[in-house]
C-alpha positions, 0 to 999 in steps of 0.5 A: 614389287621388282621392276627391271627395264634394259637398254642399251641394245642395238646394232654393232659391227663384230670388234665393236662395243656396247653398253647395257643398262638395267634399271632396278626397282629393288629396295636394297640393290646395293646387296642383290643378286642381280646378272644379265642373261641372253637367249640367242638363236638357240633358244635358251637363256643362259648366263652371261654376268652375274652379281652374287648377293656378296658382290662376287661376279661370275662370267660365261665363259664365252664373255671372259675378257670380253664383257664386264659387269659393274653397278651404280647404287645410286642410280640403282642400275646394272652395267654390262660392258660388252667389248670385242663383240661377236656375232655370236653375241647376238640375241636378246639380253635380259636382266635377271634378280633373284630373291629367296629363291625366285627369279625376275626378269626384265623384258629384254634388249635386243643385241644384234652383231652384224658387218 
């Protein structure tokens, strides 16, 4: 059973920030490969920061210096510091894991960046 619960979404003003978090059910969080993901106006989900199983981060290029991923063994939950947003930023954010090949998801957290 993989359970996965964001939060942190809301309302920002462009240059503002904020904090999602990801909740995991995972057995051995400390080694998965976990990531967040967000679906915008396009209607694609697309990567936006991931964990591999090795602990090495891979970040849209849209997100470079702007977001950071981080994570709380203890707590077993996954961070994504968002800095600098943007309008484009909007969407919904997923938190995603992948385990032999299949992937999971959460429900999703909405980010809204708006004057």
């Amino acid at each position: 059973q993989v359970q996965l619960v964001e939060s942190g979404g809301g309302l920002v003003q462009p240059g503002g920030s904020l904090r999602l978090s990801c909740a995991a059910s995972i057995t051995i969080f400390s080694i998965a490969a976990m990531g967040w993901y967000r679906q915008g106006a396009g209607g694609q989900r697309e990567l936006v920061a991931r964990f591999s199983s090795s602990g090495v981060t891979n970040y849209a290029d849209t997100v470079k210096g702007r977001f950071a991923l981080s994570k709380d063994i203890a707590k077993k939950t996954l961070y994504l510091q968002m800095n600098s947003l943007k309008p484009e930023d909007t969407g919904v954010y997923y938190c995603g894991h992948s385990h032999l090949g299949t992937n999971y998801w959460g429900k999703g957290t909405l980010v809204t960046v708006s004057s």
